[in-house]
C-alpha positions in Angstrom: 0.0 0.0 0.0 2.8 2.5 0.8 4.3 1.7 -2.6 1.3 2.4 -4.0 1.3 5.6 -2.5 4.5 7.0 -2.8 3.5 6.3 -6.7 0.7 8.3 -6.5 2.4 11.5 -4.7 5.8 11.0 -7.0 3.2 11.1 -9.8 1.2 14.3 -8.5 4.4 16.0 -7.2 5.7 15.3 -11.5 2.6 16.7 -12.6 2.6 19.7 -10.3 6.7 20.3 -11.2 5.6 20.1 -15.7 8.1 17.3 -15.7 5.1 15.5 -17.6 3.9 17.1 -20.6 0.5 16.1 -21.4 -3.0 18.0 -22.4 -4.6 19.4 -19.3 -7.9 17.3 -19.7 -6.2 14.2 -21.3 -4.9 11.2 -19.0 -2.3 9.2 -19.6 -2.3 5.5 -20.1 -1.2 4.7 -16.1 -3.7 7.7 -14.9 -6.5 5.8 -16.9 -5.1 2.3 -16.1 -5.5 3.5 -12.1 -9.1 5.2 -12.1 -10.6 2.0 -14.0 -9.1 0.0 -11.1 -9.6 2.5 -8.5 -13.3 2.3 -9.8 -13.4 -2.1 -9.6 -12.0 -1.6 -6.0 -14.9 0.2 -4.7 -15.7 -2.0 -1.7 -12.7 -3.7 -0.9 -10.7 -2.9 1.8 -7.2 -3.4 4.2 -5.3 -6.7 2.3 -8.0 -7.2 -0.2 -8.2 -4.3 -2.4 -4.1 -4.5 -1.9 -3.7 -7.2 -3.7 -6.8 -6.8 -5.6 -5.1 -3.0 -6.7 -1.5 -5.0 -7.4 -2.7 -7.5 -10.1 -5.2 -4.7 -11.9 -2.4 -2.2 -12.2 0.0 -4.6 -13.5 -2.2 -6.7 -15.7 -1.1 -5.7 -19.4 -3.4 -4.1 -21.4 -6.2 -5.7 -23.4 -5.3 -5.5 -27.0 -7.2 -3.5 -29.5 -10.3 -5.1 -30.4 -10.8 -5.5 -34.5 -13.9 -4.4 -36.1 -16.0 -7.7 -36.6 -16.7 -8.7 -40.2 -20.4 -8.9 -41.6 -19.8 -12.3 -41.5 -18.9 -12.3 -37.6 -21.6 -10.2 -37.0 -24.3 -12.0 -38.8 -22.7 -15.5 -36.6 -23.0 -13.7 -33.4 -26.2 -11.8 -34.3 -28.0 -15.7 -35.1 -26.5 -17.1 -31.6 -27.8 -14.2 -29.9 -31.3 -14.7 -31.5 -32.1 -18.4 -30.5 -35.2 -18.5 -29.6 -37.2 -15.5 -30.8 -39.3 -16.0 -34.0 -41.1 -13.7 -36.6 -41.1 -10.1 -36.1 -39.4 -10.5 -33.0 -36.4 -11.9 -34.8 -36.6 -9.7 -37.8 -36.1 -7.0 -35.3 -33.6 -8.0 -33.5 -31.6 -9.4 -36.5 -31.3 -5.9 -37.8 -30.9 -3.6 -34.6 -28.1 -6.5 -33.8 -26.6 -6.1 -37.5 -26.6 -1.9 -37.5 -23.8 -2.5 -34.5 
């Protein structure tokens, strides 16, 4: 937790100094890295959200997601739509499809 902390403060006290140069409403990768897991730690508390905090902040990032081919999307759309019939199916086939 104190690790964690001194990063935070050595991060602030950088910012405050301009030793990082970035847009005044843009985040970096870490700062957004560290609200999405300050935000999945709501809750947890003491050891927990220690460890919880340590394997979010150093899990590597997800890679970019490609855009799905019509293809894909018509396979995915026909799993999703087991089960509904008719109109109800026509429906959701092309809200599903417009995505």
């Amino acid at each position: 937790m104190t690790k964690l902390l001194s990063l935070m403060a050595a991060t602030t006290l950088a910012l405050s100094f301009g030793a990082v140069h970035t847009a005044a409403s843009a985040k970096t990768a870490q700062q957004e890295k560290m609200s999405t897991c300050n935000t999945q730690a709501a809750g947890k508390k003491g050891d927990e959200r220690k460890a919880f905090m340590k394997d979010c902040l150093s899990a590597q990032p997800a890679a970019p997601a490609k855009p799905m081919t019509q293809q894909e999307k018509m396979t995915a759309c026909n799993k999703d739509a087991t089960g509904k019939k008719g109109d109800e199916r026509k429906a959701f086939m092309s809200e599903c499809l417009k995505k």
